[in-house]
N, C-alpha and C positions, 0 to 999 in steps of 0.2 A: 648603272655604273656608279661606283665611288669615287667622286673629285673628293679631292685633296686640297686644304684650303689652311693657309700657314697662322695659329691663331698667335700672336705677340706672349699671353702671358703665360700662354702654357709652354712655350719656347725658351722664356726666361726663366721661369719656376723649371725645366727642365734641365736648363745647362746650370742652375746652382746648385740642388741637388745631388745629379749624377757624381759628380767627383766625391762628393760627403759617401754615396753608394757604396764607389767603387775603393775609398777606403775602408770603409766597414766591411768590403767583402774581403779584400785583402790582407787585414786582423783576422777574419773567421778562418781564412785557408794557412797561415801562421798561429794560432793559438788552436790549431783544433787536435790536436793531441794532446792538449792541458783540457781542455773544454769542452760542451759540445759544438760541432759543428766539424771542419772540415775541408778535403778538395771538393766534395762534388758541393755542399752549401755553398763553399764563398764560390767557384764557378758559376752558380746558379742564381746567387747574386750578380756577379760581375755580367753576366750575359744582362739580368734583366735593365743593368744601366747599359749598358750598348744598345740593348733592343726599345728601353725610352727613348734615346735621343733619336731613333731611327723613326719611331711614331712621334716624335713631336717636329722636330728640325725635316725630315724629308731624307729620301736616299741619298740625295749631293750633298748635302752637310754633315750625313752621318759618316760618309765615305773618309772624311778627315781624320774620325775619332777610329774609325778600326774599316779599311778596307773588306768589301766581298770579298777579293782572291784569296783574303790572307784565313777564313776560313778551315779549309782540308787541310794546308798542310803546318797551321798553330796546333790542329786536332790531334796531327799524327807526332808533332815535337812532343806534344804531353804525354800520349800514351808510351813514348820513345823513352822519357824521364823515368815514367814509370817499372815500364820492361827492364832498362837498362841497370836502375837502383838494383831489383830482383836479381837480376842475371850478373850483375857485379859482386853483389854478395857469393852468386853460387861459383863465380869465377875463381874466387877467394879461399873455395877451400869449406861453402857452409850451402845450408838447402837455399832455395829461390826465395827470396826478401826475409831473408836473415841477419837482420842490421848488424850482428855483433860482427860477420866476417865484414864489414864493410874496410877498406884497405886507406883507414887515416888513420897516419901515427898521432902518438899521445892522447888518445882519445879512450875512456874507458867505457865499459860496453854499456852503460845506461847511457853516459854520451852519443856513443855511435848509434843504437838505437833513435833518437831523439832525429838527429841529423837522417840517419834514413827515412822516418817517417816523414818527415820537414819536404825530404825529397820525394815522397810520393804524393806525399800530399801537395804541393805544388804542381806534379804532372797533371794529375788528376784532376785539381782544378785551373789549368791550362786548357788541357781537351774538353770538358764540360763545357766551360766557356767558348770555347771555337766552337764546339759542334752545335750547339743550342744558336749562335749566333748564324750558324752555315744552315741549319734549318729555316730559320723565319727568313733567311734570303731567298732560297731556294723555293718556301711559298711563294714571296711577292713574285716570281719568275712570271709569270702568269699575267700578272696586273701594268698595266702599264705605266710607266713611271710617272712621277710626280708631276 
């Protein structure tokens, strides 16, 4: 069996860290229509700093920085973003994620493009991140807690 044994500096190297992370992943899922990168990169970042502080700090201290429950249904507001940007455009009057019909005045269509991908890419790395973090819970399921 695997004890779990709380080490000091990899707890503190871990809570300074993670936030530096989780701003950099936050840039990648805002700049990834100029750049590369992205929703599912910065998600895939943003999970991996949730899922450090969950190996280093223990499941009771990780529970502070992003609850289990909130897993499934973070996963399905992303994909919700995502659907909703698509199915808005085609509400509008244009095909399924057609940023130009997107319905904000004064905005011209390389604007409104910009703004829809911002919103997809957002959703997308919403749910990447919920669902990657709802997976490595869902392993420890098994293991008995700390």
């Amino acid at each position: 069996m695997i004890s779990y044994k709380s080490n000091p500096i990899i707890l503190m190297v871990s809570r300074m860290v993670s936030p530096f992370i989780m701003l950099f992943a936050i840039y990648v899922i805002f700049h990834g229509h100029y750049s590369p990168g992205g929703g599912f990169q910065g998600g895939t970042i943003m999970a991996a700093s949730l899922i450090l502080m969950r190996l280093s700090a223990g499941r009771e201290i990780a529970q502070l920085q992003f609850k289990t429950t909130l897993g499934t249904p973070l996963g399905s507001v992303g994909v919700l973003i995502y659907f909703g940007t698509g199915f808005w455009a085609m509400l509008s009057g244009g095909e399924f994620l057609n940023y130009r019909f997107l319905p904000f005045a004064g905005f011209t269509a390389p604007e409104l493009r910009s703004i829809g991908i911002l919103m997809v890419e957002i959703g997308v790395g919403l749910a990447v991140m919920a669902i990657l973090v709802s997976i490595y819970d869902d392993l420890l399921e098994g293991y008995p807690h700390d």
